[in-house]
C-alpha positions in Angstrom: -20.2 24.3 -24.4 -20.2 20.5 -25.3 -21.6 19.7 -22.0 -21.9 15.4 -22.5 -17.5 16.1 -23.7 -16.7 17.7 -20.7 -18.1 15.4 -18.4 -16.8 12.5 -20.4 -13.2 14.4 -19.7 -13.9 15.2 -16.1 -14.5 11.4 -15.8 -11.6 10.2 -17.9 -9.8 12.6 -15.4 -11.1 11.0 -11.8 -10.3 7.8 -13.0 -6.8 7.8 -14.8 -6.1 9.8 -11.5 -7.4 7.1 -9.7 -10.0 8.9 -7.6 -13.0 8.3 -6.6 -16.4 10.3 -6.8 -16.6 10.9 -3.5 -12.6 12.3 -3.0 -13.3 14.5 -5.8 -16.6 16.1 -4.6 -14.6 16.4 -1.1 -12.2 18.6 -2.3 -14.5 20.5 -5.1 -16.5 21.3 -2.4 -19.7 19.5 -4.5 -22.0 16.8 -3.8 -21.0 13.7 -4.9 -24.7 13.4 -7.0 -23.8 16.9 -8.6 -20.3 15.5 -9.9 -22.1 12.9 -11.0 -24.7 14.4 -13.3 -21.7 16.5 -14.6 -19.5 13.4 -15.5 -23.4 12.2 -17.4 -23.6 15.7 -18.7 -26.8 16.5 -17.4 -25.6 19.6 -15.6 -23.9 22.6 -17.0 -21.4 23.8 -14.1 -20.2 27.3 -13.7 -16.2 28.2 -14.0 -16.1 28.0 -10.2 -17.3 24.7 -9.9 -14.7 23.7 -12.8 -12.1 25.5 -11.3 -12.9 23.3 -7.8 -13.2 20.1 -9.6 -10.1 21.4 -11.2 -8.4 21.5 -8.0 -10.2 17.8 -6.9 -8.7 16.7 -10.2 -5.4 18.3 -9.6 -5.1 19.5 -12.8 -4.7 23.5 -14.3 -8.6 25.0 -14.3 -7.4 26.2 -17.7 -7.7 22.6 -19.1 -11.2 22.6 -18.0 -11.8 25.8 -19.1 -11.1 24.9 -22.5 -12.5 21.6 -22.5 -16.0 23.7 -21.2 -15.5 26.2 -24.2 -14.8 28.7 -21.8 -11.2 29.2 -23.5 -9.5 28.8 -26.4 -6.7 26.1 -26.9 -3.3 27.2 -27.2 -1.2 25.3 -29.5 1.5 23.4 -27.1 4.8 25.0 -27.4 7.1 21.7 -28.6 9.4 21.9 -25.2 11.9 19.8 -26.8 12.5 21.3 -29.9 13.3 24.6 -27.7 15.2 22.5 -25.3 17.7 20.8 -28.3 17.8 24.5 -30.0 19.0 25.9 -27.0 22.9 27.0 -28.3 23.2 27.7 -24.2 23.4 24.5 -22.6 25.1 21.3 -23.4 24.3 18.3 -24.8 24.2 16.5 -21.7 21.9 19.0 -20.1 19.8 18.9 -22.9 19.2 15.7 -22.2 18.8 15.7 -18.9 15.9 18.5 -19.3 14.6 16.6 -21.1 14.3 13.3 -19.5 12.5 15.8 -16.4 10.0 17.2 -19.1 9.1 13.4 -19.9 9.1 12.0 -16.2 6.7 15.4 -15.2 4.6 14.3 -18.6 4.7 10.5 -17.5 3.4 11.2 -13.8 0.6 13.6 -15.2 -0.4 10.5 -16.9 0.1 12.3 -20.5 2.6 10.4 -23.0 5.0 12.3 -25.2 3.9 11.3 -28.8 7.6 11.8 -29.7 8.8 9.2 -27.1 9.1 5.6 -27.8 9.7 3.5 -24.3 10.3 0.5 -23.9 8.1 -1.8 -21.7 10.5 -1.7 -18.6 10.4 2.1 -19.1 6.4 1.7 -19.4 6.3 -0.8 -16.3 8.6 2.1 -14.3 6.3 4.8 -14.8 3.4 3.0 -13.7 4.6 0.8 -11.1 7.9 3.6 -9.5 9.8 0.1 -10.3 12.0 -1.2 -12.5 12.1 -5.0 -14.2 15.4 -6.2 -14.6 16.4 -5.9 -18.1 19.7 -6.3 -20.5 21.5 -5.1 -23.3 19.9 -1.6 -25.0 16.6 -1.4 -23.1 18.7 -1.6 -19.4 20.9 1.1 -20.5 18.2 3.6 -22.0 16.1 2.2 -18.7 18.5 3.3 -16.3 19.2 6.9 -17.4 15.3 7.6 -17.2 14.6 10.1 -14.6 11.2 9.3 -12.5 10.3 10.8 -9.3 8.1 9.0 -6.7 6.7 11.2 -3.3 6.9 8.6 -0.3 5.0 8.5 2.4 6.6 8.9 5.9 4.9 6.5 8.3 
């Protein structure tokens, strides 16, 4: 196990999630000083503890599993080359799946390397709002699919 990489991950994690130490160790069900010295790779934590960091992550325990060496990696099946090979389903629903692949890839906070967005497109996926824009960027812009959870207050 490359103990220093998978704390680096488990860090690079909490933060592009946004979360701090403390919300983390809450819902792993660790101490905030044991999270740390994992993030610093000075500790060497069992698969239940990755699967509950995992889970204060909210991310698959798999993809701490194989960070950790516990697993192998599985090549990534290429979703959109089975999508657009699909003699089954239109065009249009082709599209459509997979414009809802890339939004559920956007809001995981992992970008398609196949994708290339423009910055209104960019600025929506971070922000849940869109910039005014014109010509070829507004039209590719406004058939994006994102999806937002609101709060009720």
């Amino acid at each position: 196990m490359k103990i220093r990489e998978l704390g680096e991950f488990i860090r690079t994690q909490r933060k592009g999630a946004r979360l701090s130490l403390k919300a983390v160790s809450t819902v792993a069900g660790v101490s905030i000083p044991y999270l740390s010295q994992i993030e610093r790779g000075l500790r060497k934590p069992s698969a239940e503890i990755l699967q509950a960091i995992a889970k204060g992550l909210r991310i698959s325990a798999e993809t701490l599993y194989v960070q950790a060496g516990i697993l192998e990696d599985r090549p990534l099946t290429d979703v959109t080359a089975a999508v657009m090979g699909d003699p089954a389903i239109t065009e249009r629903q082709k599209q459509a799946l997979i414009q809802i692949y890339e939004a559920f890839r956007d809001e995981a906070g992992r970008e398609p390397a196949s994708t290339n967005r423009t910055d209104s497109e960019r600025s929506t996926a971070r922000t849940g709002r869109r910039r005014r824009t014109t010509g070829r960027a507004a039209s590719r812009s406004t058939s994006r699919v994102t999806t937002h959870t609101r709060k009720e207050g």
